[in-house]
C-alpha positions in Angstrom: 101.6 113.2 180.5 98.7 113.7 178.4 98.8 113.6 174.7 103.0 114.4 174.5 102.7 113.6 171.0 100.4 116.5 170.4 101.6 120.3 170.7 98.5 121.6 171.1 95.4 120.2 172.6 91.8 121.5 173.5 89.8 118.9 175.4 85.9 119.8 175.7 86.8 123.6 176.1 83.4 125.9 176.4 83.5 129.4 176.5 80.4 131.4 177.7 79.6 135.1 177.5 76.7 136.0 179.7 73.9 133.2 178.9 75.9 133.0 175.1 78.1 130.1 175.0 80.3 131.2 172.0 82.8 127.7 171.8 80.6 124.4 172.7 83.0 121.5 173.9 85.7 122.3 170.8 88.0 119.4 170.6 90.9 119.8 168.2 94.6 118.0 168.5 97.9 119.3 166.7 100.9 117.0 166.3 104.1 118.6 166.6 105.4 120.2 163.5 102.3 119.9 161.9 100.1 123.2 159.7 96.5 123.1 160.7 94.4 125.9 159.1 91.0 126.7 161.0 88.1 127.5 159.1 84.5 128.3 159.8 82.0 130.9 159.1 81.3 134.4 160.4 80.3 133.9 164.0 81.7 130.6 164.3 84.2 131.8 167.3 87.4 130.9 165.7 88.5 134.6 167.0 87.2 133.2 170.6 89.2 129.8 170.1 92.5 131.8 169.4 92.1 134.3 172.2 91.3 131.4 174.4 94.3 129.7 173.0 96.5 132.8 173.7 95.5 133.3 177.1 93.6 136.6 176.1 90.4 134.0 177.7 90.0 131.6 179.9 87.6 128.5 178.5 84.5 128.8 180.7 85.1 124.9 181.1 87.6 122.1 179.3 91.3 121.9 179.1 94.0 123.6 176.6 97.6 121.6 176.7 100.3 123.0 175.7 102.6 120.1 175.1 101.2 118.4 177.1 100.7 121.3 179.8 97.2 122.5 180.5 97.6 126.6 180.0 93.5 127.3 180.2 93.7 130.3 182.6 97.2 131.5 182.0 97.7 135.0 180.7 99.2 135.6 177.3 102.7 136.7 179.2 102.6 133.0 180.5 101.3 131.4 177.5 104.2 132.8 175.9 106.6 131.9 178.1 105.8 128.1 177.6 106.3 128.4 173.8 103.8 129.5 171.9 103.3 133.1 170.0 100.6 135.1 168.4 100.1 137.2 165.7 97.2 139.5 165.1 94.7 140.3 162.6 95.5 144.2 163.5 98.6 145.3 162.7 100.8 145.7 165.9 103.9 147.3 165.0 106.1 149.9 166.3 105.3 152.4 163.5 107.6 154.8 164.1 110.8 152.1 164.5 112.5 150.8 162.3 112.4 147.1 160.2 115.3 145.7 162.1 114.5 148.1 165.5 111.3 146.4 165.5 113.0 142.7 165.2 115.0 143.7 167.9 113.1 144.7 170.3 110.6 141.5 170.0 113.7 139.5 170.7 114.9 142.1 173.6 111.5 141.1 174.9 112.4 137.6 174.8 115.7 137.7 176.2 115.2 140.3 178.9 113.9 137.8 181.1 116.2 135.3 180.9 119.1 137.6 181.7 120.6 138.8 184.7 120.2 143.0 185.3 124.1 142.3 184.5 124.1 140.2 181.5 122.5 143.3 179.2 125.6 143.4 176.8 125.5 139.0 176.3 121.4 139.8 176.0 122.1 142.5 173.4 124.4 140.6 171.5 121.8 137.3 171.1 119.4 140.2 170.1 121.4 141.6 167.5 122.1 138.4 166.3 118.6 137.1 166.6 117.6 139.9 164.9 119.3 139.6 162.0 118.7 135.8 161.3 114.6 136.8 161.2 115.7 139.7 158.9 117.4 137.6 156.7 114.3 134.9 157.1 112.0 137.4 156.1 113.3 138.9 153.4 113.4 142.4 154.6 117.5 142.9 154.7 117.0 145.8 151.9 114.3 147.6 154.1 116.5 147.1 157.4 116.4 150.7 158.4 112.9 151.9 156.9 110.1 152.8 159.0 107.8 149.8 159.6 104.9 152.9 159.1 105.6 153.5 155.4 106.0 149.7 154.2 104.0 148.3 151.9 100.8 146.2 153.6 102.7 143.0 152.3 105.7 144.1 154.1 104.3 144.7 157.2 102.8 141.6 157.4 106.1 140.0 156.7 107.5 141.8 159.4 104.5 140.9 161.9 105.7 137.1 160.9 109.1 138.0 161.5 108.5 139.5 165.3 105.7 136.6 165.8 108.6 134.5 165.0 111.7 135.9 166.8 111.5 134.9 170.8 112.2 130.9 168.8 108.3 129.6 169.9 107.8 126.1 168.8 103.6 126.8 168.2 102.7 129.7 165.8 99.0 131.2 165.8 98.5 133.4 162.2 95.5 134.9 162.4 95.0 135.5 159.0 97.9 136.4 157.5 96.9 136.8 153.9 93.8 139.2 154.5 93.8 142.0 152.1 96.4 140.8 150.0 96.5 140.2 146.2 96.9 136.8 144.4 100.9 137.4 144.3 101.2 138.6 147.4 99.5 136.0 149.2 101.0 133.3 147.6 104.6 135.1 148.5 103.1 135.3 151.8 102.4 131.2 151.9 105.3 130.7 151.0 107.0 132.9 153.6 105.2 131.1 156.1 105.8 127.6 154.8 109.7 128.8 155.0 109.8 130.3 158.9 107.8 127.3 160.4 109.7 124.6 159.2 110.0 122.6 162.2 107.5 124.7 163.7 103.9 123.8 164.5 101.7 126.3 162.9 97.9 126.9 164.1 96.1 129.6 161.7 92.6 131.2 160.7 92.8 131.7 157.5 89.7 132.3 155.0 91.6 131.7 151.3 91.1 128.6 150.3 94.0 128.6 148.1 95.8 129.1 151.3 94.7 126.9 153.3 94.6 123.9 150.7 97.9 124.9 149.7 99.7 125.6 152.8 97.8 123.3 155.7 98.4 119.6 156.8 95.5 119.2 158.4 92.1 121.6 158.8 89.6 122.1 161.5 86.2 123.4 160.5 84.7 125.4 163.3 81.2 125.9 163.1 78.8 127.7 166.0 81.3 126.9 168.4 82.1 123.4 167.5 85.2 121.3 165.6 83.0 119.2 163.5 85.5 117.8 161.2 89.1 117.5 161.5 91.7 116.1 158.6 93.7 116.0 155.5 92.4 119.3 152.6 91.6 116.4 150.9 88.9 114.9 153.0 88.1 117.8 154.1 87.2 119.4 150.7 85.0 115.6 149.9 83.0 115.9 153.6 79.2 116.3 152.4 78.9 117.5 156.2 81.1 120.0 155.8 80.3 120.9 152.9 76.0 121.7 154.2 77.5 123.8 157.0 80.0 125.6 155.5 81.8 125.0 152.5 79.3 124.8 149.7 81.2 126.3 146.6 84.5 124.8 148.3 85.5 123.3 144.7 85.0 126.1 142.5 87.1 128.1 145.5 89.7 126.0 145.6 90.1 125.1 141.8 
């Protein structure tokens, strides 16, 4: 098939609104196990690329494999399915649940389908079990029975990475995970994330440079709809094109 060696791949995928094409022939590849950060200005339609990613779009036009397997069109229940998970700039938590109540169902939603009606007790006990390994992964085993409503912001992040996590997909979308954070806090959060996708192939919008540079193998820069430069922080921080569109003060940022 198609670019196997690649987890992710958008091919030429537009995305109109109206007589406003938002994402102009984006062409981006992800090797497997790889951290690619996408960056980009306000208005660039990196939130576009990720719903279209996600399956909350379909592209207008253009192709969106998921190893290998072209998912443009499928709904984010389907997108799922075929191994890839999502988490959101808006906190989507079950407030009133529980840390670990809130692991478990996000596995429970995993499992249930691959269960038999009378294979509940087997399904629970993966949960359970499931459960507790992203608890552990997280760092979160002391705030096991607390209500995900009164964590700290930090926390509930955490725990947002934790349920984005816990059904096992093998592609992670963050969309930005470090917003509103302080310095410590989003360098525990980077290193939280480097930890729970080892061996994972991570795709996230992320606007703090210290982030991305530190975290990211690879970064796309998105601007008006379009990749127009793709490689190591390195290169990407010496691109004079990238640089005029976007970057500008990207060394006193990142310093």
């Amino acid at each position: 098939m198609i670019q196997q060696h690649h987890a992710l791949a958008l091919q030429d995928v537009r995305k109109r609104f109206g007589n406003t094409e938002i994402i102009r022939g984006a062409q981006l590849q992800v090797a497997r196990g790889e951290r690619l950060a996408l960056i980009g200005p306000n208005g660039a339609g990196k939130s576009t690329l990720f719903n279209l990613i996600s399956g909350r779009f379909a592209p207008t036009s253009g192709a969106i494999l998921l190893n290998g397997r072209d998912i443009a069109g499928c709904t984010p229940y389907q997108v799922n399915r075929q191994g890839l998970a999502r988490s959101f700039q808006i906190s989507n938590l079950f407030t009133n649940l529980s840390v670990y109540e809130n692991l478990r169902c996000a596995v429970l939603w995993h499992l249930g389908y691959k269960y038999a009606f009378w294979r509940k007790l087997s399904a629970l006990r993966d949960a359970h079990a499931r459960a507790e390994e992203v608890l552990e992964l997280i760092g979160l085993q002391r705030q096991r029975h607390t209500l995900a409503g009164v964590l700290t912001y930090a926390e509930q992040r955490a725990l947002e990475i934790g349920i984005t996590i816990a059904g096992g997909a093998d592609v992670i979308l963050l969309d930005e995970p470090t917003a509103g954070m302080s310095r410590s806090e989003s360098d525990a959060a980077t290193e939280l994330i480097r930890k729970v996708t080892v061996g994972k192939t991570l795709v996230m919008v992320e606007h703090d440079m210290s982030v991305v540079f530190g975290l990211a193998d690879k970064v796309a820069v998105l601007v008006y709809g379009e990749v127009i430069a793709c490689d190591t922080p390195q290169r990407i921080r010496a691109n004079a094109d990238v640089q005029a569109a976007y970057l500008g003060g990207l060394h006193e940022e990142a310093a």
